[in-house]
C-alpha positions in Angstrom: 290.3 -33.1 9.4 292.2 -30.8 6.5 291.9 -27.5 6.2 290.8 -26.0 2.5 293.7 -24.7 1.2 293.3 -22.9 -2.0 296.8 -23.5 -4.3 295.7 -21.7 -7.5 295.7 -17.8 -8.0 292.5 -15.9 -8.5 293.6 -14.1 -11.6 293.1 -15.0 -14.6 295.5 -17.0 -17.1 295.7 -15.4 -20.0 298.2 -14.9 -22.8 301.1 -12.1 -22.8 300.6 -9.1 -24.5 303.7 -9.9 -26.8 302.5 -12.7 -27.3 298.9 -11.7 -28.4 298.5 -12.6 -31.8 297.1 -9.0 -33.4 294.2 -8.1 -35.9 296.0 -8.4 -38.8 297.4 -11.8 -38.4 294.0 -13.0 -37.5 292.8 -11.5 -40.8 295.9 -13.1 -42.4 295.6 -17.0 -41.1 291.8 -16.3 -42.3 293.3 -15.1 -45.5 295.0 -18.1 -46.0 291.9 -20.5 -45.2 289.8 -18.1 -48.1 292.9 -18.8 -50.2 293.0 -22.1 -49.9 289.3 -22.1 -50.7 289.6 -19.8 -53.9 292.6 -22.5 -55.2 290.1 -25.8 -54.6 287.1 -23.8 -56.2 289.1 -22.9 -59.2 290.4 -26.6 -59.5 287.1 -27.7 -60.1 286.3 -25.5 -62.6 289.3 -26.1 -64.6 287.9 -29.1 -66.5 284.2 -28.0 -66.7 282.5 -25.6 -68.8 281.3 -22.6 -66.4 278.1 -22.5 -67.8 276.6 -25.8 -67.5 273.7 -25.5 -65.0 275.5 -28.8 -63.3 278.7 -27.3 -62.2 276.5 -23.4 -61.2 277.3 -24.0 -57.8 281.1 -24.6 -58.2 281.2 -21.0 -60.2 279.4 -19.5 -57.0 281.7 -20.9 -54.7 284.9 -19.4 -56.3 282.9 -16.3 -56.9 282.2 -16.3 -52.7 285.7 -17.0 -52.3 287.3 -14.7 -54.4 285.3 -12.2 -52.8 285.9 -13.6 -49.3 290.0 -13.0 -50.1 289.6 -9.6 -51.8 287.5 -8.4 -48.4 290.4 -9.6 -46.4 293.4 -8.2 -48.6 291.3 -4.5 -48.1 290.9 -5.3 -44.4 294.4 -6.1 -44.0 295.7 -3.1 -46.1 293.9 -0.6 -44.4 294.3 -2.1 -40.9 297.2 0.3 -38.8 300.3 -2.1 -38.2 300.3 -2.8 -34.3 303.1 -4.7 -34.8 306.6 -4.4 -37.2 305.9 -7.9 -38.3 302.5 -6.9 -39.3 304.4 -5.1 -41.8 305.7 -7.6 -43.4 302.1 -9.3 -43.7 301.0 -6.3 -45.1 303.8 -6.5 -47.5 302.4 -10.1 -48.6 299.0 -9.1 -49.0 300.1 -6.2 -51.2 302.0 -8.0 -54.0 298.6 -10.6 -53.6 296.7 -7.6 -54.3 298.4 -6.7 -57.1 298.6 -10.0 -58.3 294.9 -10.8 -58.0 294.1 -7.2 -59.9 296.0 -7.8 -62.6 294.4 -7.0 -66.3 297.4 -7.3 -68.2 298.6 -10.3 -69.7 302.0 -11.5 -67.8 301.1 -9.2 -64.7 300.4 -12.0 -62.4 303.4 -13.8 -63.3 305.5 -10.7 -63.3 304.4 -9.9 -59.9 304.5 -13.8 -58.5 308.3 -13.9 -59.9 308.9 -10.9 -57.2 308.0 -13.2 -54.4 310.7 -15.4 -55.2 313.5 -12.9 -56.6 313.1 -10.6 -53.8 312.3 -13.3 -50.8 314.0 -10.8 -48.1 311.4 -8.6 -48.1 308.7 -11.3 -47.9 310.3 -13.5 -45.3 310.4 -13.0 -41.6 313.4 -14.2 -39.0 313.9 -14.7 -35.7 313.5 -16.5 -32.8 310.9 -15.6 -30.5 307.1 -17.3 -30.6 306.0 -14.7 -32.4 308.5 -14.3 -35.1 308.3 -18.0 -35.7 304.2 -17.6 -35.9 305.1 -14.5 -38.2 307.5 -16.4 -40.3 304.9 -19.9 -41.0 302.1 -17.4 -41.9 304.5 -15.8 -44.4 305.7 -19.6 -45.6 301.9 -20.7 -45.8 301.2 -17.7 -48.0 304.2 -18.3 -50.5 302.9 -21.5 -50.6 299.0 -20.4 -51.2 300.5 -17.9 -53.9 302.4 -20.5 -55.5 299.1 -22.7 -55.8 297.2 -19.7 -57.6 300.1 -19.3 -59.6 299.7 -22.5 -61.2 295.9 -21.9 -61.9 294.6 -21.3 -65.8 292.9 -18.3 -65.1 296.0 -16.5 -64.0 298.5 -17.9 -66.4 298.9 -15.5 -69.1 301.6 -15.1 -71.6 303.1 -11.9 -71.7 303.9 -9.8 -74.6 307.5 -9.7 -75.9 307.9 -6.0 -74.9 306.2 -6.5 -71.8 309.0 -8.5 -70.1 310.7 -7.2 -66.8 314.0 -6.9 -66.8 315.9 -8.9 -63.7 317.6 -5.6 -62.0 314.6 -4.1 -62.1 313.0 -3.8 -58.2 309.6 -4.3 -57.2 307.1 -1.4 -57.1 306.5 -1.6 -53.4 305.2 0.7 -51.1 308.1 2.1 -48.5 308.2 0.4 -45.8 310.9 0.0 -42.9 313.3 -3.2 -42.7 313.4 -5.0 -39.5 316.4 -4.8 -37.8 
């Protein structure tokens, strides 16, 4: 007769610590899915009016999701970086902070032309797991920002004096460059 023989280890498996995705990008990949939400509610109201009692519940749904993002954008701004490439996350949700606040007419625009001009400090490299995980969720968000972008309710025309000119960089809070 055999003898029990046990082949697998008693501790637990578990993910490595630099591996361990932290607070921040969980609250950004949830970011992305509220974004993603707040573009699709928005598309349906583009060709209906907001106040027929038919399409309500459309109007409440981008309401709940443009409330759902603007809770994560504060969460993720005020969260303490555990990580450099949280940084750069932070960085992203920044400028779609900005954006997103706008009042004046050409500030989105303004603001989403800086994701593009400047895509260094918006972009992640490398190639670990992580900076490759860091580097989609950065790609996803360009492309989430892009989609908004594209929306009526953020187009606006600027005013002729209003215009920024190219050299000019982007107001930015200081933060480190990776190396």
């Amino acid at each position: 007769m055999a003898d029990a023989f046990p082949i697998t280890t008693r501790l637990p498996s578990g993910t490595p610590a630099a591996l361990r995705p932290t607070a921040i990008m969980g609250d950004f990949s949830q970011l992305l899915i509220a974004l993603a939400t707040l573009v699709e509610a928005e598309r349906d109201l583009e060709h209906f009016d907001i106040w027929d009692l038919a399409t309500d519940h459309w109007l409440r749904e981008a309401e709940e999701a443009f409330t759902q993002v603007t809770t994560l954008v504060h969460r993720i701004r005020n969260a303490a970086p555990a990580r450099l490439e949280d940084r750069k996350l932070q960085r992203v949700t920044t400028l779609l902070d900005t954006m997103i606040g706008s009042e004046e007419p050409g500030t989105f625009q303004r603001f989403h032309s800086r994701l593009h001009r400047f895509d260094w400090l918006f972009s992640h490299h490398g190639g670990s797991p992580l900076a490759r995980r860091v580097a989609e969720l950065l790609n996803v968000a360009r492309r989430r920002i892009d989609e908004l972008a594209e929306l009526p309710c953020f187009i606006d025309t600027p005013m002729a004096d209003e215009v920024e000119p190219v050299s000019a960089m982007p107001e930015m809070p200081a933060m480190p460059v990776a190396a």
